[in-house]
C-alpha positions in Angstrom: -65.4 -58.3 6.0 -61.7 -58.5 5.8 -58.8 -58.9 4.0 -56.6 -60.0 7.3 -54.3 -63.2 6.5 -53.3 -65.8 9.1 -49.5 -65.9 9.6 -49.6 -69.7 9.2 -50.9 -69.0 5.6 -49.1 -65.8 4.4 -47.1 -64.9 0.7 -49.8 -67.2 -0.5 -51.3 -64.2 -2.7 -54.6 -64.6 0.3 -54.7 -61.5 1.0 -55.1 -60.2 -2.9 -57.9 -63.1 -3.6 -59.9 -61.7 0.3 -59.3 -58.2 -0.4 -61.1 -58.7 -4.6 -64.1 -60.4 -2.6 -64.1 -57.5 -0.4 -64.2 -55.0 -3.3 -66.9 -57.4 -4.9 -68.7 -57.6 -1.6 -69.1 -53.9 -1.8 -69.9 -53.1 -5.2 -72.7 -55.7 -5.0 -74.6 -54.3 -1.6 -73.9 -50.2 -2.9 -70.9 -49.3 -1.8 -69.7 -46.0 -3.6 -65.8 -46.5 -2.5 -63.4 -48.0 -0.1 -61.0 -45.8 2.1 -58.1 -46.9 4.2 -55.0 -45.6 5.6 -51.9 -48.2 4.7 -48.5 -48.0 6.4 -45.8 -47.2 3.9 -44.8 -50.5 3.7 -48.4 -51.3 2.5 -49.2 -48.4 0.3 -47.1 -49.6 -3.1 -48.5 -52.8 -3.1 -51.8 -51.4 -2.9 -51.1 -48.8 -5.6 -49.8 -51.3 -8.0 -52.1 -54.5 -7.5 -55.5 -53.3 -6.3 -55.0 -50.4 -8.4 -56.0 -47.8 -5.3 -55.4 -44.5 -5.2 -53.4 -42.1 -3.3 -53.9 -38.2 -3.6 -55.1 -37.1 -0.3 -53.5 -37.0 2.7 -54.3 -36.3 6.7 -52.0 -34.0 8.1 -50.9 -33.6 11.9 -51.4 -30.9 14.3 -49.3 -31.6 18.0 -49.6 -29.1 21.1 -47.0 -29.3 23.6 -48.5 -29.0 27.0 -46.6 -28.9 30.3 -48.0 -30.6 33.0 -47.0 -33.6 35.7 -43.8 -35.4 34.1 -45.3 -38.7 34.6 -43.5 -40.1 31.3 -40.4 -39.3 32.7 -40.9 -40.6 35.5 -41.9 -43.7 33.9 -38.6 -44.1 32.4 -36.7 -43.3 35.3 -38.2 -45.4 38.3 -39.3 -48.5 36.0 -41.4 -49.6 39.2 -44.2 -46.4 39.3 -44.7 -47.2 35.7 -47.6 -49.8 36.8 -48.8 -47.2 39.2 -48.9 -43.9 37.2 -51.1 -46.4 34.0 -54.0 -47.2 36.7 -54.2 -42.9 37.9 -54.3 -42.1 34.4 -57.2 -44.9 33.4 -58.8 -43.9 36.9 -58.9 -40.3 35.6 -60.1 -41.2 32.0 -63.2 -43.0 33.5 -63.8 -40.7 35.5 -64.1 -38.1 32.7 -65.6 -41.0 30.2 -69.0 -40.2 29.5 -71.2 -43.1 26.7 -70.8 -42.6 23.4 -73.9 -40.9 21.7 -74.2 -40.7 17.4 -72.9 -37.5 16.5 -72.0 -35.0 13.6 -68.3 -34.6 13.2 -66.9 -31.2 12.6 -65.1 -31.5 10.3 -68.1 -31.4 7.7 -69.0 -28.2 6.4 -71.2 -27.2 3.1 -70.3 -29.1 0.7 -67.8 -31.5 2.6 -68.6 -35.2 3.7 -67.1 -37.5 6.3 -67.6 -40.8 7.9 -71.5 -41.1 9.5 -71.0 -41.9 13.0 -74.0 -43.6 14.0 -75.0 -46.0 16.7 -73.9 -49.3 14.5 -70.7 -47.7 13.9 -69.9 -47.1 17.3 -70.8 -49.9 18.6 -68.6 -51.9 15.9 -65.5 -49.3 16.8 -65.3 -49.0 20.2 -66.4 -52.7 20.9 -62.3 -53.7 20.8 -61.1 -50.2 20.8 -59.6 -48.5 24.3 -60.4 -45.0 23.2 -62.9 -43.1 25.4 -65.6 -40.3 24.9 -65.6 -37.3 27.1 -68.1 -34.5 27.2 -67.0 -30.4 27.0 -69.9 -27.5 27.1 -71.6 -30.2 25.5 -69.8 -31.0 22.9 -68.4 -35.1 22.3 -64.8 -35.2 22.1 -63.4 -39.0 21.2 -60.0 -39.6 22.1 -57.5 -42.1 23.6 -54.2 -42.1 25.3 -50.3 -43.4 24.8 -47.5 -42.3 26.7 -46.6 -39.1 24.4 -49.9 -38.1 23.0 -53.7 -37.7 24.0 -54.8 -38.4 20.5 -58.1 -36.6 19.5 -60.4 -38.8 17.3 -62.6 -36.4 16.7 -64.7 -33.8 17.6 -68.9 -33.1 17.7 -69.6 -30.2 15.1 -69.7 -27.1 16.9 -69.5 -23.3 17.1 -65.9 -21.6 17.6 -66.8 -20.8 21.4 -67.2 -24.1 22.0 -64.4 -25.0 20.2 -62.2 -22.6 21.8 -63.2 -24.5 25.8 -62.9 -27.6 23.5 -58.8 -27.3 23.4 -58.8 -25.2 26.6 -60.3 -28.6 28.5 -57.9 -30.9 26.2 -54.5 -28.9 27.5 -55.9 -29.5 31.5 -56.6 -33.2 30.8 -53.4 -34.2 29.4 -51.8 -31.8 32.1 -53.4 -34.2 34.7 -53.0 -37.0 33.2 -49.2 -36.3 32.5 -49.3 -36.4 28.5 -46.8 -34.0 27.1 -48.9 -33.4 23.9 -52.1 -33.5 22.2 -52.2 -34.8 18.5 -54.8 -34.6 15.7 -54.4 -36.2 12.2 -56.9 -34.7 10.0 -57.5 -33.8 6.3 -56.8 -30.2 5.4 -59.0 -27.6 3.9 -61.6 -29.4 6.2 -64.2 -27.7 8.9 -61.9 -28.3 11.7 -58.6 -28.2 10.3 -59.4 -24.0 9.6 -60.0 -23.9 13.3 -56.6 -26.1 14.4 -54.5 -24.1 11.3 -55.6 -20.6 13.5 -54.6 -21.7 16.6 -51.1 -23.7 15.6 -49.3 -24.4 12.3 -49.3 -27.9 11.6 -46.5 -30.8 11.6 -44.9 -32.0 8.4 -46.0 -35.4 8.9 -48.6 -36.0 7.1 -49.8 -39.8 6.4 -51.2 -41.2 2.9 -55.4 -41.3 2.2 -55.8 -44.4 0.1 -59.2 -44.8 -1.7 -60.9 -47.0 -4.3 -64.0 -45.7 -6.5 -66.8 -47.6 -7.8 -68.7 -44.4 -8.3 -66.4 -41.6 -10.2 -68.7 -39.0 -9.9 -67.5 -38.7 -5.8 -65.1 -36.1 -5.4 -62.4 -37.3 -3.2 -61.7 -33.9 -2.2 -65.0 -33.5 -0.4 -64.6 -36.1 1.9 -63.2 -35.5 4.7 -61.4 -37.8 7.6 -60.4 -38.4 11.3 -57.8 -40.2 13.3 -61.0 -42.1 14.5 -61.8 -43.6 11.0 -58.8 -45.4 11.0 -59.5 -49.1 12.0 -56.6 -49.3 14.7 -57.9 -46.0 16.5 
């Protein structure tokens, strides 16, 4: 379901009327809340008329990594920009591996996050462009723009693993000529302890918005990704 409004039909108060189905939807079939991550052109209006609300946030961590300056040679010969895309998507499905269903790590004791089983997925990666690659066994989700190889997340595992994790990361987005790697994850979280030893963390940080229809969850517990958000 969806709360999407066609722009033929917009500031026709649509989206208010789909998105009160949507809550309805969910309360009816056992839904215990709704999370999302709105722009901050989005976030008052969901504050104020669908009463969501807003007191977590994910933060960012961004490694700078030196490696071929393909984005700057993007921008200055136009021409190889065509070029330079098709090594890097050769070199991503080369490395792709399928996607499996898989614990993230940034659950602990006590801490929740988004199941990723086989129905989810299938429903996220059937219009997404992101990829799965495989370290010492470990699932690593990520995709790619022209500044950042954006981790997605990463399979729960132990800190040596970890460690080869990020090691691998910094000599694919050397190769693939991506100047950083980016994670946007909540704090106080499983893998967020790991990323806070290794670098301090940005002061972006982007807006968690939630609705309850059970008030005994503890927001604080749960725990999110840059792949739980719907345009990942």
């Amino acid at each position: 379901s969806d709360a999407m409004t066609h722009p033929d039909h917009l500031r026709k108060g649509l989206f208010l009327i789909l998105a009160q189905h949507n809550f309805d939807y969910c309360k009816e079939n056992g839904g215990k809340f709704i999370y999302g991550f709105p722009n901050e052109n989005s976030t008052p209006g969901f504050k104020k008329k669908l009463n969501w609300e807003f007191k977590e946030n994910l933060h960012v961590w961004i490694f700078n990594v030196k490696g071929i300056p393909l984005l700057w040679l993007k921008r200055k010969v136009p021409f190889l920009s065509s070029i330079i895309e098709s090594y890097q998507n050769v070199i991503l499905s080369i490395l792709n591996t399928p996607a499996q269903p898989y614990i993230s790590s940034v659950i602990k004791k006590d801490q929740y996050g988004v199941y990723k089983n086989a129905s989810y997925l299938k429903y996220k990666l059937e219009y997404s462009k992101s990829k799965f690659i495989r370290i010492d066994k470990v699932l690593v989700w990520l995709k790619k723009n022209e500044m950042y190889l954006l981790v997605g997340d990463v399979e729960e595992c132990n800190e040596k693993q970890f460690q080869k994790v990020m090691s691998r990361l910094k000599f694919v987005a050397r190769i693939l000529g991506v100047p950083h790697i980016r994670f946007n994850i909540n704090e106080n979280s499983n893998l967020s302890a790991r990323l806070n030893f290794l670098l301090k963390r940005d002061k972006k940080e982007f807006p968690i918005g939630y609705l309850l229809f059970d008030n005994t969850i503890d927001m604080k517990k749960v725990k999110f990704t840059m792949s739980d958000n719907d345009t990942f």
